[in-house]
N, C-alpha and C positions, 0 to 999 in steps of 0.2 A: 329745446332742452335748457331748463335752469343754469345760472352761471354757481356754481357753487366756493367758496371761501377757504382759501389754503395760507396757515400761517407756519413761517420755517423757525421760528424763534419761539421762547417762550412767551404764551400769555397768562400775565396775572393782570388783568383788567375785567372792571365790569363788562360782560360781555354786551349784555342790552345795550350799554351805550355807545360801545365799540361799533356794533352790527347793524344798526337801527335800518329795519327792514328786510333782514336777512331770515327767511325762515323757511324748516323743510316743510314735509310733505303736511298739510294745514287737512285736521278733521273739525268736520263743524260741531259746534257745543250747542246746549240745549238753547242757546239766544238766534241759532242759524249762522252765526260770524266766524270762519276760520280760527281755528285755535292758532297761534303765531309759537312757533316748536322750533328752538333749533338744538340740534345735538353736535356736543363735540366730541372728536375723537382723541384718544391722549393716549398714550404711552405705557402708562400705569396709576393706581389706586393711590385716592387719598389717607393717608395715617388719622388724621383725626378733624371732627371740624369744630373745634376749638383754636382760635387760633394763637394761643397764647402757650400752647403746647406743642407747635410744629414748628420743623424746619425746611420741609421739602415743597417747591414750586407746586407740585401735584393740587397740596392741600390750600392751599393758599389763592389757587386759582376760586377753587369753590368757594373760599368764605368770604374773599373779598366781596362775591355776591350777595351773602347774607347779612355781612356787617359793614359798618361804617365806622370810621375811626374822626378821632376830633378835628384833625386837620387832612390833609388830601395833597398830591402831589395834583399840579396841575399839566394837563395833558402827557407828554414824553418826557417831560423835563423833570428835577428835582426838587423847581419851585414849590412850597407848601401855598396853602389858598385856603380857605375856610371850609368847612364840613357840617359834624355836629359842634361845633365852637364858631359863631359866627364872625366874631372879633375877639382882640385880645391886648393888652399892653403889658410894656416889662420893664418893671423900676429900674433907676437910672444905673442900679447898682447890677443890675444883670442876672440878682435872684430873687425873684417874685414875677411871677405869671399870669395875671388875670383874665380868662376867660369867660366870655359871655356865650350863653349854650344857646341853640333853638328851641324856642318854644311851641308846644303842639306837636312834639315828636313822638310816635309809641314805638316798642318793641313791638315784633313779630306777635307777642303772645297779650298783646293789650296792655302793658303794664307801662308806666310814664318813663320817659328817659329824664332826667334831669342831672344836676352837680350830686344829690346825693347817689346816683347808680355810676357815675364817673367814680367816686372817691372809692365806690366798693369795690370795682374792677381794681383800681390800682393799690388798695389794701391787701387785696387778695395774691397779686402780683408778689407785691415786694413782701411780704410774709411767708413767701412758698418757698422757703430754705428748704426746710427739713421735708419737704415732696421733691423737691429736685424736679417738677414735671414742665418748669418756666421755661421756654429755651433763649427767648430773647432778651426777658427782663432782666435779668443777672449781666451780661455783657453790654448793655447799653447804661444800665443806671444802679446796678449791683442791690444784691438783697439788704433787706431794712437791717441795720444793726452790722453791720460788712461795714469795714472801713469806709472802701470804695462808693458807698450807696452815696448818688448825691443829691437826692429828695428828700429832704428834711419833712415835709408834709403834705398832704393835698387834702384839701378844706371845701370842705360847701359854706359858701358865704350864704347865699342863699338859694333857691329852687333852682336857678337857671346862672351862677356865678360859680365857676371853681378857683381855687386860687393854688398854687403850688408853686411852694417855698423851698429854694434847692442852698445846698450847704457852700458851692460856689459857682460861679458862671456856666454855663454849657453851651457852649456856639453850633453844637448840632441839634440840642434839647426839641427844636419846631419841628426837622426834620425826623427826631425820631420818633414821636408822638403822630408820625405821618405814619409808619410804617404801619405793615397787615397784623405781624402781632399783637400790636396795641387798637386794635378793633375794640370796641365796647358792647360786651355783652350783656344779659337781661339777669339781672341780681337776683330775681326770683326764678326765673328757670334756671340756675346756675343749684340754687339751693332745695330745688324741685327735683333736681337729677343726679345731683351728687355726684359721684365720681361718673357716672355714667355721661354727663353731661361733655355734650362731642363726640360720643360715638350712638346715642338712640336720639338725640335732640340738640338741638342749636339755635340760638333767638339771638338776632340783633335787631338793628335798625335799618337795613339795608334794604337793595330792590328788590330779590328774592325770598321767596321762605323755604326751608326746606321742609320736603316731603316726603321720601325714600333714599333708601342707601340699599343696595344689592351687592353685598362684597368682593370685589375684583369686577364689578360690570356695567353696573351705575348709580349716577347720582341724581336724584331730580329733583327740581326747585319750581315753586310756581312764583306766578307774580303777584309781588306785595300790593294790592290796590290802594295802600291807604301808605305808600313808600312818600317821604316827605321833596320827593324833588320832582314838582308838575309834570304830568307826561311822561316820566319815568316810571316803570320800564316799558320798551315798546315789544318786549316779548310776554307769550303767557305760561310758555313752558322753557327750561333750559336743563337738556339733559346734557352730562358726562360721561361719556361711553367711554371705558378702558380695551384698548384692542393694543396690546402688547406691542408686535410685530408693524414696522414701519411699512413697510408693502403692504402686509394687511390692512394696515391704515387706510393708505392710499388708496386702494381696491373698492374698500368702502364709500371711503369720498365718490367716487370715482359710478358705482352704483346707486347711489344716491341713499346709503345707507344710513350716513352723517352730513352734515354741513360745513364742517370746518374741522381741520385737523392742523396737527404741529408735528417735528421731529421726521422730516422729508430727508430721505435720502439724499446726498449730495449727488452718488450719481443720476438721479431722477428727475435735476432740477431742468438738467436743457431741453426733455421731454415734458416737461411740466409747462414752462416759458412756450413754449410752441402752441398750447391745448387753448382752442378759446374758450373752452369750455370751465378751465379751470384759472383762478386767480392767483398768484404768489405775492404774496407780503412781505417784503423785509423790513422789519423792525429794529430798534436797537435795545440789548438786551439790557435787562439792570444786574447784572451779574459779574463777578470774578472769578477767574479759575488763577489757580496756583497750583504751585508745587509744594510741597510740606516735609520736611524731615524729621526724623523723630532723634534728636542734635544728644540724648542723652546714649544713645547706643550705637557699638561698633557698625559699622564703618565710619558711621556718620558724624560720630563724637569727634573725629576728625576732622579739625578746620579744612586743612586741606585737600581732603576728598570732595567735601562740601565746595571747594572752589576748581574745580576739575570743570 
């Protein structure tokens, strides 16, 4: 009996490269070779796969697969490391950024990636006041013309240089250009799909493509052959299966109906730990929880309830 894959924490990681070698039940394709298939189980559906639109882990799992962003967190940690930007320098003054792009990259949909499909993402970005649909860009670098915005410009020096000119210093500036929301999407499927674009189509530069969406059940991605990081991915299919119910989940694992699942019962775990059949992962999550008040209404407008 296969060993199957169980994560108790959130994953927003490329899956392929997480799993390398992990696959369900393999149908052969017209070449005779196992199709390499694995499906996750999740909790619930993603809102959009645009990711410059989302705030929930859900979605963000998906398009990390489809896109790449300029820079990359390297492994666990919150070190950045190069991506689509392969180098970079930042004048002594701390506002100017110059970026050297990969070259030989394409979009999902054939079209070039270069500094001018960079400068159109982040046009697009910091212009989108009056949509209100950004969720990220306004709280990290605030909309063009907003006091607060602190990217005075982003410039194609040439096919493969961006330069982005900020009003003053930003000490997390590398880290947040890591982030999922700032994935770089394909300026012409962008403008191909119009609003539609994230909920019937998606193109990045990433290991997957996408290829269906079944609402509330799945997501399926094949593999990008022509993805710019050798040997990647080592999957050929990656489905997202939505099964609500955490039992449920498990169940399915557990029949061999998916490969990997999250969102385990605590009390499940010291029967889970026992299973040789089955693996547990603990992770650490990139997440905060808090508590929140809303300090302008009774009761709470009171300092000192609020220190109770």
């Amino acid at each position: 009996m296969k060993k199957y894959m169980l994560f108790v924490v959130s994953l927003v990681v490329i899956l392929a490269l997480a799993l390398t070698g992990c696959s369900s039940k393999g149908s052969s394709g017209s070449s005779g070779s196992a199709d390499k298939t694995l499906v996750f189980g999740r909790g619930a559906d993603t809102t959009s796969l645009d990711p410059a639109v989302v705030t929930d882990g859900e979605s963000f799992r998906v398009t990390k697969n489809i896109y790449d962003t300029l820079l990359e967190y390297k492994g666990q940690t919150t070190e950045v490391g190069p991506s689509l930007a392969k180098s970079w320098t930042i004048s002594k003054d701390g506002k100017t950024y110059t970026f050297d792009l990969r070259k030989g990259v394409k979009f999902q949909d054939g079209t070039a990636f270069n500094a001018q499909a960079v400068v159109y993402n982040f046009e697009r970005w910091m212009n989108g006041k009056a949509s209100g649909k950004f969720a990220y860009y306004p709280s990290m670098f605030g909309y063009k013309g907003d006091k607060g915005h602190i990217i005075e410009s982003v410039t194609a020096k040439n096919n493969y240089t961006v330069v982005f000119k900020l009003k003053s210093p930003s000490a997390p500036f590398l880290k947040d250009l890591a982030m999922s929301p700032f994935a770089i999407s394909s300026p012409a499927a962008i403008k191909k799909y119009g609003s539609k674009y994230g909920s019937t189509a998606a193109v990045g530069t990433g290991p997957f493509v996408f290829k269906s969406w079944k609402k509330n059940n799945t997501i399926t991605l094949t593999k990008n052959k022509h993805y710019w990081k050798k040997g990647l991915p080592k999957l050929d299919t990656l489905v997202f299966k939505v099964i609500p119910d955490n039992s449920a989940r498990l169940n399915a694992l557990k029949n061999g109906e998916i490969d990997l699942m999250d969102g385990v019962n605590p009390s499940d775990l010291n029967g889970l730990n026992g299973n040789k059949d089955l693996k547990v992962y603990y992770r650490p999550p990139m997440n905060v929880a808090y508590l929140g008040f809303n300090v302008t209404k009774a009761p709470f407008n009171n300092k000192k309830v609020r220190q109770l």
